[in-house]
C-alpha positions as a Markdown table, in Angstrom:
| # | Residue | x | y | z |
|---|---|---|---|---|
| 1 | Unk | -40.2 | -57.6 | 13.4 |
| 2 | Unk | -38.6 | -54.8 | 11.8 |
| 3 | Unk | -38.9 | -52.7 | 14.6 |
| 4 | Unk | -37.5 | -55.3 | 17.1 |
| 5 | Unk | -34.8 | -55.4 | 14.4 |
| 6 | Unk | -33.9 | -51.8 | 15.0 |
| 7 | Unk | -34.4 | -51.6 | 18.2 |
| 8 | Unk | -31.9 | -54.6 | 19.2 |
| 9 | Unk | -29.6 | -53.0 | 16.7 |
| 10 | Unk | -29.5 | -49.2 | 18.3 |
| 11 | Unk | -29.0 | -51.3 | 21.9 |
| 12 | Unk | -26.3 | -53.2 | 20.4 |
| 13 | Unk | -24.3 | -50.5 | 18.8 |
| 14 | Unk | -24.6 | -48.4 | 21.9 |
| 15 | Unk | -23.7 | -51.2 | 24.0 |
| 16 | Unk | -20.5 | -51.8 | 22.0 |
| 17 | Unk | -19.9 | -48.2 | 22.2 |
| 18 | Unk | -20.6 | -48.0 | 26.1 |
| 19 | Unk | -18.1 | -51.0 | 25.7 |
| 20 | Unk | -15.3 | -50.3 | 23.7 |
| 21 | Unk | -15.0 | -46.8 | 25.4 |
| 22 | Unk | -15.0 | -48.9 | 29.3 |
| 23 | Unk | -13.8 | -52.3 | 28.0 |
| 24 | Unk | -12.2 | -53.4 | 31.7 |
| 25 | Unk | -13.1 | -49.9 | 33.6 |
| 26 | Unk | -11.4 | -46.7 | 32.5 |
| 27 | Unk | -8.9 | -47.0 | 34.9 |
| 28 | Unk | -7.6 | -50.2 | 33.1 |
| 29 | Unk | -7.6 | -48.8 | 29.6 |
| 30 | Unk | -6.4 | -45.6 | 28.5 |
| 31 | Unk | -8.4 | -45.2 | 25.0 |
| 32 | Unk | -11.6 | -45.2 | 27.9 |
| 33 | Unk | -10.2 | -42.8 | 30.2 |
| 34 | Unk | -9.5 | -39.8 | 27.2 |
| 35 | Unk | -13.0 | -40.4 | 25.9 |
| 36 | Unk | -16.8 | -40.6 | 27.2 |
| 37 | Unk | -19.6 | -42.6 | 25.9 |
| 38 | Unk | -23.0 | -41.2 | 25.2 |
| 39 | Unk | -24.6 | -43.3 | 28.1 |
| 40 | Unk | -22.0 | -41.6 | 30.3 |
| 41 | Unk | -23.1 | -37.9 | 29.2 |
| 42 | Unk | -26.8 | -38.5 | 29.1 |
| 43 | Unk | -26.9 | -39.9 | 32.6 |
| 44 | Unk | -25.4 | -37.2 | 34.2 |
| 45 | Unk | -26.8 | -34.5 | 31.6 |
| 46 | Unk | -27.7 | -32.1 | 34.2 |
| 47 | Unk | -25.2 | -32.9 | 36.2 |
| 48 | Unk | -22.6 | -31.7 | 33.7 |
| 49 | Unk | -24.9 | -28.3 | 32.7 |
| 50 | Unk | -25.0 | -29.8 | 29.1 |
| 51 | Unk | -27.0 | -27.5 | 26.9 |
| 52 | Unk | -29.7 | -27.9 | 24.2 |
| 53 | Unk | -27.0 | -27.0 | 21.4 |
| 54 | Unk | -25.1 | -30.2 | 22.4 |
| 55 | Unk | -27.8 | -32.3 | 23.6 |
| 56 | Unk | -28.8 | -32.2 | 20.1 |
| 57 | Unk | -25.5 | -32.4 | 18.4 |
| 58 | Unk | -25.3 | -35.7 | 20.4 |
| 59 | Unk | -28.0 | -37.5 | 19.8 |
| 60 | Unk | -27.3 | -36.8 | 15.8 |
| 61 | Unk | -24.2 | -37.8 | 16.2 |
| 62 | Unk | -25.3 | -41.4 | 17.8 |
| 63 | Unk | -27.8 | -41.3 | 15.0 |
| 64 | Unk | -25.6 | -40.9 | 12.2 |
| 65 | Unk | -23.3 | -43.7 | 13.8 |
| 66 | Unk | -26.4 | -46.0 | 14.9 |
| 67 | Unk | -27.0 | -45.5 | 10.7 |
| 68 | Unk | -23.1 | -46.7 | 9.5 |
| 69 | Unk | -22.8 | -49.2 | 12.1 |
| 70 | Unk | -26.8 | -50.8 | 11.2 |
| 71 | Unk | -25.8 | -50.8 | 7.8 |
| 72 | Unk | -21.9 | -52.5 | 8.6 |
| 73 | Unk | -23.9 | -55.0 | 10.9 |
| 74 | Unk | -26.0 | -56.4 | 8.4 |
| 75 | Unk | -23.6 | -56.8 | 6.0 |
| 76 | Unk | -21.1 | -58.0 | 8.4 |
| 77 | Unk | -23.9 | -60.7 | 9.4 |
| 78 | Unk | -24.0 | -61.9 | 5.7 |
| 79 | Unk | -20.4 | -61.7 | 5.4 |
| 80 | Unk | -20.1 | -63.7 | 8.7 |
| 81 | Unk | -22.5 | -66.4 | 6.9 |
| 82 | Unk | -20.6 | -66.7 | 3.9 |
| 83 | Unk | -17.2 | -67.5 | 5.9 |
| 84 | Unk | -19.1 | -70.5 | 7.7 |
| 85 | Unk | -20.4 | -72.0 | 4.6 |
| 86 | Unk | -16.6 | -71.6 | 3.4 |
| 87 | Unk | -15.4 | -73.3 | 6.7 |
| 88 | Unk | -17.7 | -76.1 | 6.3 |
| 89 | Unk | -16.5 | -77.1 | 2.8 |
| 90 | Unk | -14.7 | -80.5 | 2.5 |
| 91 | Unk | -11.6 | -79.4 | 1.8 |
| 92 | Unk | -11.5 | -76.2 | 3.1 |
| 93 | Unk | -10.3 | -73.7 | 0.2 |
| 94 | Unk | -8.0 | -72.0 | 1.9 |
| 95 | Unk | -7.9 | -69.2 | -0.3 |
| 96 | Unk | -11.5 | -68.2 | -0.4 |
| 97 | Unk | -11.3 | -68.3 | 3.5 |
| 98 | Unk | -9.0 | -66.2 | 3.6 |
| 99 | Unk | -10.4 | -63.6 | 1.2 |
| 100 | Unk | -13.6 | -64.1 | 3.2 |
| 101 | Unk | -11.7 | -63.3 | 6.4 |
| 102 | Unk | -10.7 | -60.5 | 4.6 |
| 103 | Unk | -13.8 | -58.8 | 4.3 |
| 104 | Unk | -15.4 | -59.7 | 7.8 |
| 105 | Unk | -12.2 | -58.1 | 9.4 |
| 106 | Unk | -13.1 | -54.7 | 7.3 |
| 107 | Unk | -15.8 | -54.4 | 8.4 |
| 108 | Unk | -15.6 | -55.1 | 11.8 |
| 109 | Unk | -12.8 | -52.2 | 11.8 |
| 110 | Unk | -15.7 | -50.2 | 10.0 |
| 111 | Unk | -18.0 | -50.4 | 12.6 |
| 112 | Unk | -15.4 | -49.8 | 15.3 |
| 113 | Unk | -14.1 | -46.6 | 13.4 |
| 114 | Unk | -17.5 | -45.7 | 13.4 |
| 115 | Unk | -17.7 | -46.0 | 17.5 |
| 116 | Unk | -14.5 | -44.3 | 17.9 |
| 117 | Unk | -15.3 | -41.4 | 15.8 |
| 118 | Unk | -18.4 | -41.3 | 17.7 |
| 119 | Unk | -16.9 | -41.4 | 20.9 |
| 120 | Unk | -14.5 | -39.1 | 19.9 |
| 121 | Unk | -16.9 | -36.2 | 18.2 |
| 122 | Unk | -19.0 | -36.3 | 21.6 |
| 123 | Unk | -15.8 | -35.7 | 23.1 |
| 124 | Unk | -15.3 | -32.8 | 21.0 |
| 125 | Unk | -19.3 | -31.3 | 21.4 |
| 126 | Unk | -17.8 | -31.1 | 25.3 |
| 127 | Unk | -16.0 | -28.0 | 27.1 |
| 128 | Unk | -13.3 | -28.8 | 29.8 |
| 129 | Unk | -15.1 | -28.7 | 32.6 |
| 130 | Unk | -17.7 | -31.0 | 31.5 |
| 131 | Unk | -14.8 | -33.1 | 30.7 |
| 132 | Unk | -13.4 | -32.8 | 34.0 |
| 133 | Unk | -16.5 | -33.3 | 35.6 |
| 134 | Unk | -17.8 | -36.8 | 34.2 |
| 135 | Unk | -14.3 | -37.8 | 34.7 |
| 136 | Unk | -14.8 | -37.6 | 38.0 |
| 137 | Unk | -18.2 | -39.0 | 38.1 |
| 138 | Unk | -16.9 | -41.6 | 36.2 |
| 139 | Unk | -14.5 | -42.9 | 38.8 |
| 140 | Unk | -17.2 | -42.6 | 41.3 |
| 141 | Unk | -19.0 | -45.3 | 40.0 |
């Protein structure tokens, strides 16, 4: 169970990355167009001559971030649980929902700070031309 656990959690936060750095196409949104996400790189690996050295850095870098956004996700989760039972109170204390709101919001921008800074220290492990090259086989697809 544990292990389904994790593995539905690395697919999830590398979806969301895949997703938040495409969200419509990269031609519709220009945060995806000035970055690549690690699905992007990996599938065309050799097509970009990436090297050991940043093959490496990458997947640490996805790890580290699969780490901070696990650990976000399941307290977001609890979080999440705690504004429902809040919602479903009769009255509604407005006050507590909002302070609960609150804290579901923060971390919801944690783990998207966490997928941006990951999208964006991939971008940095990357020299021009690579750049310039999964731009363009980016479009292509």
């Amino acid at each position: 169970m544990i292990l389904k656990t994790k593995t539905f959690l690395l697919l999830l936060t590398l979806g969301v990355c895949a997703l938040a750095a495409r969200a419509d196409g990269p031609g519709d949104d220009p945060i995806a167009r000035a970055v690549f996400p690690p699905d992007l790189v990996m599938k065309h690996s050799q097509e970009i001559n990436l090297d050991e050295r940043q093959r490496a850095a990458i997947k640490e870098q996805v790890q580290k971030a699969q780490a901070q956004a696990t650990d976000a996700q399941f307290d977001l989760q609890g979080e999440s649980q705690k504004l429902v039972r809040l919602l479903q109170a009769r009255p509604v204390d407005e006050t507590a929902v909002l302070a609960q709101v609150d804290k579901v919001l923060a971390l919801e921008r944690q783990v998207k700070r966490t997928q941006i800074l990951l999208l964006v220290r991939i971008k940095n492990l990357l020299t021009e031309a690579q750049q310039a090259k999964l731009a363009e086989l980016r479009a292509r697809e």
